[in-house]
N, C-alpha and C positions, 0 to 999 in steps of 0.2 A: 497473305499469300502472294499479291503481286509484288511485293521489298522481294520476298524470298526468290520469285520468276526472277526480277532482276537482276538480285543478285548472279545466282547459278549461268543466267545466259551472260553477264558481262563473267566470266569465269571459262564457259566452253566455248561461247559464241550461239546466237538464235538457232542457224541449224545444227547444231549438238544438244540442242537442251528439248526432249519433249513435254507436253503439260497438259494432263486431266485426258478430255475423250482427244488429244491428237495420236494418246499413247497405244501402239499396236500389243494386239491381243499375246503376243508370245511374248512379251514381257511381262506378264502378268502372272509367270509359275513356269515351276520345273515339271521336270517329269515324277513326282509323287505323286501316287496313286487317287488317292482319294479325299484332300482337301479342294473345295473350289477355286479358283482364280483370285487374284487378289487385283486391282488395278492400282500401281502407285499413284502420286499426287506430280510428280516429275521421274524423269527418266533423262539423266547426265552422261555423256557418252568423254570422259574426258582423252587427252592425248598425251599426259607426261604426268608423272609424280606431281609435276608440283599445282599442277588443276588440281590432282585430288587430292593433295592436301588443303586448297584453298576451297574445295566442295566442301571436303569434313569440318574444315572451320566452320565455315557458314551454319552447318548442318548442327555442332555443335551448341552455336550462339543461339540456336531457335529451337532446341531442341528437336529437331527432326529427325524422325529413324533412319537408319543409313541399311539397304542390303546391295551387296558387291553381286554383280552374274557376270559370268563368263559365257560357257556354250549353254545355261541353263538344264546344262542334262542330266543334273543331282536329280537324285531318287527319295530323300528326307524331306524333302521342302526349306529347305535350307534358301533357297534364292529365289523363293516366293517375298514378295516386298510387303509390305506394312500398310494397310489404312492410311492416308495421308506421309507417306513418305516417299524418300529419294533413293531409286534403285540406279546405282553405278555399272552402266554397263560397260566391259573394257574392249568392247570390239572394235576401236581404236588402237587399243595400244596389243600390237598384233604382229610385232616384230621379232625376228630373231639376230638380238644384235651382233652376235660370235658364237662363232663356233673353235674353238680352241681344242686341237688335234694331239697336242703337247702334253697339255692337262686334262685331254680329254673329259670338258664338259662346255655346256653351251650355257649362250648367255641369254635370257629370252625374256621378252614381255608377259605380261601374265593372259592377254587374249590369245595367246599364239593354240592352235589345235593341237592335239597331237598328230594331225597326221600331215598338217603344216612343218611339225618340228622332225617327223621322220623323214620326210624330201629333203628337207636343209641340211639332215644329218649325212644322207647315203651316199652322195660324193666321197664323205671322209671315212666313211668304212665305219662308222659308228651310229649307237643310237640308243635314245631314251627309252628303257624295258619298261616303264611305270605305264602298261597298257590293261584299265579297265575296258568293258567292252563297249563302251561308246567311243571311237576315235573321233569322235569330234569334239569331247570333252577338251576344255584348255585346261593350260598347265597351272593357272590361277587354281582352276577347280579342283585339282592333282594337290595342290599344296591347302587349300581351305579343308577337305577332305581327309586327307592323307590317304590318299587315292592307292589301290592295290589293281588287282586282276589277278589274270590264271599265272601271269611269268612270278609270282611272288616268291613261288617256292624256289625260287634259284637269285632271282635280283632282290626282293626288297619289296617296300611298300613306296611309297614316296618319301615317307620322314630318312629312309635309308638312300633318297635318290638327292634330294634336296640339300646343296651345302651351302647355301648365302641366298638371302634377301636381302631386295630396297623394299621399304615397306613404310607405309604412312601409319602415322597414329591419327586416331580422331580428335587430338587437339591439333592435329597440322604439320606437326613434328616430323620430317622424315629422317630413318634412319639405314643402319645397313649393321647386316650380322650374316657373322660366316664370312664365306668366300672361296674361292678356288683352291682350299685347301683340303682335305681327307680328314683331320680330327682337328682339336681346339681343346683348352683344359684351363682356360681363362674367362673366368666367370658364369655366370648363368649363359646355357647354350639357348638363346633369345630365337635364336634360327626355329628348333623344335617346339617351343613353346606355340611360335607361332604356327605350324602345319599344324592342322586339324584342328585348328581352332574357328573353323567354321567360318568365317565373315567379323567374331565375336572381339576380338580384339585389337588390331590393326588389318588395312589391305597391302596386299604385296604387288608390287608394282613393278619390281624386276624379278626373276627367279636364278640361281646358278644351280643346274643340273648337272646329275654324273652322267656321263655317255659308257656305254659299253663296244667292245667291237661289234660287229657282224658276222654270225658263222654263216659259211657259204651253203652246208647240209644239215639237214632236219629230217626226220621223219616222224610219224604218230601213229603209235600201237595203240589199240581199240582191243579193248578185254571184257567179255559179259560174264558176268558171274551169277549163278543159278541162288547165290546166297547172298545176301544184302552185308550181311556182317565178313563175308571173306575177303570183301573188297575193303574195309576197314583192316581188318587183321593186314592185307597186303600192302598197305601203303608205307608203315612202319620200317615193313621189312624191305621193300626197291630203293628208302633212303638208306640203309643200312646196309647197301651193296654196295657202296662207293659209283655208281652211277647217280648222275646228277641232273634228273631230268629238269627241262625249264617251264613245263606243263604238266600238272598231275593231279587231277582232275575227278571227282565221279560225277554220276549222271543217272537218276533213277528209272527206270522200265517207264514210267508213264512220262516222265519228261523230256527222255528221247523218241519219244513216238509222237509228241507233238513235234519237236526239232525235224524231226524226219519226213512229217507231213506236211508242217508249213514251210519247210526251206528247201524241199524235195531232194532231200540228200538218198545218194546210191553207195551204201556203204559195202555192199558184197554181203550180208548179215542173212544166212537162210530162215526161213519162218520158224521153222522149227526150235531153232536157238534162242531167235527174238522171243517168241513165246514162253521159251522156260527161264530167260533169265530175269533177275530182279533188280539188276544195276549195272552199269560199264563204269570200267575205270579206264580214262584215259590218259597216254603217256606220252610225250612229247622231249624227244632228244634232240639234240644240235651236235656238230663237229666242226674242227674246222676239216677234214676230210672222211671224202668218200668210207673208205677203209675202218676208221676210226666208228664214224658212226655205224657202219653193216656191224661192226663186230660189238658197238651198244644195244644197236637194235635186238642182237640173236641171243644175247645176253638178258635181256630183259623180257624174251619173248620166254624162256626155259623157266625163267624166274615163275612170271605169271602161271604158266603151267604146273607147276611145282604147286604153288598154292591154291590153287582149284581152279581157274578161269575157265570157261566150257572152252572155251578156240582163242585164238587170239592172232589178228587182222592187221597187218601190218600197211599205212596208207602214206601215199606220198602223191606228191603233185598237188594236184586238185583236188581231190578225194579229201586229203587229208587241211586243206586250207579250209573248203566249206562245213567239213567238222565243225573247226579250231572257230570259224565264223558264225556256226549256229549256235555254238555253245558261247561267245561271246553273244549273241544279239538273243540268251533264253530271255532274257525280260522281256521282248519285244512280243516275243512266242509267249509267254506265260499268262501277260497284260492281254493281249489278241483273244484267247480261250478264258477270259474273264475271272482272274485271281483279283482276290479284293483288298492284299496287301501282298509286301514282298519283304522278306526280311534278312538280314544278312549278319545273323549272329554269328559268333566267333568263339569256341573253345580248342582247352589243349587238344593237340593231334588224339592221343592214346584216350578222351573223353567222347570222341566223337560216334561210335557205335550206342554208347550210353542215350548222348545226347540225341542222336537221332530215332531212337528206339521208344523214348520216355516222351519224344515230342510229338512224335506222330499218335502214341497213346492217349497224350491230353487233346488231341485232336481231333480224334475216334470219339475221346469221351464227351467234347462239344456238337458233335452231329457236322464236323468241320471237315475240312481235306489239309492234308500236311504234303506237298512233295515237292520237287527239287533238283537243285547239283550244289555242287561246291566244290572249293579251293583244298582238296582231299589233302594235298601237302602241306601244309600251315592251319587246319584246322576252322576254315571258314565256311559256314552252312548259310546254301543261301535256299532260303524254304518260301514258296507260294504259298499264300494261304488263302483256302479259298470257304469263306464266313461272310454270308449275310446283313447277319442283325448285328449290329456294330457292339453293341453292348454285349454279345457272347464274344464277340471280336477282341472286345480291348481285356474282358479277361484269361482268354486263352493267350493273346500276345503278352498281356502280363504273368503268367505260369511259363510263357514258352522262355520271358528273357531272363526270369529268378532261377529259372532250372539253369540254361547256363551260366548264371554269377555263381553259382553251387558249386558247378564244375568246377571254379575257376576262368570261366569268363570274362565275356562282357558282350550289352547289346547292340554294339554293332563293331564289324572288323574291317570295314572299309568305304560305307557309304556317309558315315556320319550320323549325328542325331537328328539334326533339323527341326523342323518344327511338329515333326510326322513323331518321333521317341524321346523328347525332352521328358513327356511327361510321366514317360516311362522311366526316363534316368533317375528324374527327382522321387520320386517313390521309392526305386531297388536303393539305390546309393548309398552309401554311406555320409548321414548328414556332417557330417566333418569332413570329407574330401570337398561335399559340395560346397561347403564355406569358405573350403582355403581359396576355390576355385570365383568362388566371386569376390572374393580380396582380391584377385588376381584380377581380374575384368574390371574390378573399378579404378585399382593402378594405372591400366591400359586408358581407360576409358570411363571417366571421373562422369562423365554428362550422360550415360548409359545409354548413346546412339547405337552403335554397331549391334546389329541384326537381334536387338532386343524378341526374347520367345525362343530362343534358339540357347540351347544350355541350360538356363534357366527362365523363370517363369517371368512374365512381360514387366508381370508391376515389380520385380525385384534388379531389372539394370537399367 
């Protein structure tokens, strides 16, 4: 262990390199639920590519686990580190090197936050949409993820924001794929292989992101619906208007009444109403004017009417930010009132009344609790679960993610697997995708350092 200290600190320098109890507790796991802490064995803070190319060498020659963190705020466990291993932390490299107004995207470090990278952007009238609801999450975690949020249904997930990497392999090797360009049709697209590849095959050490403009007006209609399925039925139909909302959202009766209690939102919402309905769908337009958006808004407010909504609340300012805010921070709320898992499955749009219907039934029938919001425009269900005895736990989550691979799913649509559903992937899967898929990780990664437990199973990379 002390060749290895040496190594790493002649590599960062003494104070960039921490080792054993000097290492603080918040490196020791993300925000997953319910595995413990892990304390790595070092904690490397490097400054440029080519440290962490000379860390993953090292790391290589001695076999040591390699896990990459960013703002640590993955929800799989994915940047929980290893027993005896070296977690790469990038909050060093935390730079936004360009912003390029021309080709509108930026060029950025992979510590950079996103809300580091929205300040840099709003001078030029642009900005990175790939907004999960942690903005502190960096853009490193946006690409190991293939990070999504509520703006999905209009911009993309991150593999759709992402055009070029620098990125190290864990032999040393840096390389670069992509670039400042909009499409490519020359060879393997290296760029997407690597998003969402968790930590598991190379780290990315520069990002090229697409920027979007900025519209000046927004507003957020607020829909309650007395029927849980008409707000499924309706989502279909507001894309199928030719409006193009950038938020489209549901929200269960019991989930917005914790949002409403813990982040003391005044939505204008009478008792009466609150009490009879079963779910809100919410809907979020942008313009670039005034005019434009009034006559989305009035558009879309007749729509919902049309298809049952009891009322429907049209919010702007304030009102409608601390929504858009509580509904980003429902993990925070969901975790606070004691859910003992969080899941973020993903089926087709037109599967989702199914899915939610069948879930919350295997839920009912474990003595479990099933509820929720999700990405209603793209078909992403993100369900609390709220189970005890871990053992009726991991078979209701394993019923919950084979019902969506039925659909046509998959278990998860933007957090990742992590360490928290690998071992759910290796069960549903298809053993032949997961084969091809570790030919592919050993190509990368011949010495099976990078974030071994994460994809597949620990003794297998």
């Amino acid at each position: 262990m002390s060749d290895m200290t040496a190594r790493l600190a002649e590599i960062v320098g003494n104070h960039n390199l921490l080792v054993g109890d000097a290492i603080p507790e918040d490196y020791w796991h993300d925000e997953e639920l319910h595995r413990p802490p892990q304390q790595p064995a070092y904690v490397a803070r490097p400054a440029s590519a080519q440290e962490v190319a000379q860390l993953l060498q090292a790391a290589s020659e001695h076999g040591v686990p390699v896990t990459a963190r960013g703002s640590g705020s993955g929800l799989s466990g994915a940047a929980r580190p290893r027993e005896g291993g070296l977690l790469i932390s990038f909050e060093r490299m935390n730079a936004v090197l360009e912003v390029d107004t021309t080709n509108q995207v930026a060029v950025v470090q992979p510590g950079v936050t996103l809300t580091e990278l929205d300040a840099a952007t709003a001078d030029a009238g642009l900005r990175y949409m790939v907004q999960p609801g942690e903005l502190s999450s960096s853009v490193g975690g946006n690409v190991g993820t293939n990070a999504g949020g509520m703006r999905a249904v209009k911009y993309g997930v991150a593999r759709h924001n992402v055009l070029g990497l620098q990125a190290v392999l864990p032999t040393g090797e840096i390389i670069r794929t992509g670039g400042k360009i909009a499409k490519v049709s020359t060879g393997y697209d290296l760029t997407q292989l690597i998003v969402g590849s968790e930590g598991t095959l190379a780290l990315a050490t520069e990002v090229i992101v697409k920027l979007h403009p900025r519209l000046d007006h927004s507003a957020t209609v607020l829909a309650p619906f007395a029927d849980f399925d008409q707000v499924m039925v309706a989502v279909p139909k507001i894309l199928a208007s030719g409006l193009v909302p950038y938020i489209l959202e549901y929200i269960d009766n019991l989930t917005m009444a914790a949002l409403v209690h813990t982040q003391n939102l005044e939505l204008g919402i009478p008792d009466k109403v609150r009490d009879s309905c079963q779910a809100y769908l919410v809907v979020a337009l942008e313009n670039r004017t005034a005019d434009r958006l009034d006559g989305d808004v009035e558009t879309v407010g007749e729509l919902l009417a049309e298809l049952g909504a009891v009322d429907v609340y049209v919010l702007e300012g304030a009102s409608a930010r601390k929504l858009i805010e509580a509904r980003e921070n429902a993990f925070w709320t969901l975790k606070a009132v004691g859910a003992d898992d969080l899941i973020d499955t993903v089926v087709p749009r037109a599967a989702m009344p199914k899915f939610l219907s069948a879930a919350r039934g295997l839920a009912a029938a474990a003595e479990a609790g099933a509820v929720g919001c999700g990405h209603a425009g793209d078909g992403n269900v993100h369900l609390a679960i709220f189970c005890k005895d871990p053992e009726t736990k991991k078979k209701l989550l394993t019923d919950i993610f084979a019902l969506a691979m039925e659909l046509g799913g998959a278990i998860s649509g933007e957090h990742g697997l992590g360490r928290a559903k690998t071992p759910y992937f290796l069960e549903l899967e298809e053993p032949s995708k997961i084969e091809l898929m570790r030919r592919i990780k050993q190509s990368f990664d011949p010495a099976g350092i990078l974030n071994p437990g994460v994809l597949f199973a620990a003794e297998d990379t």
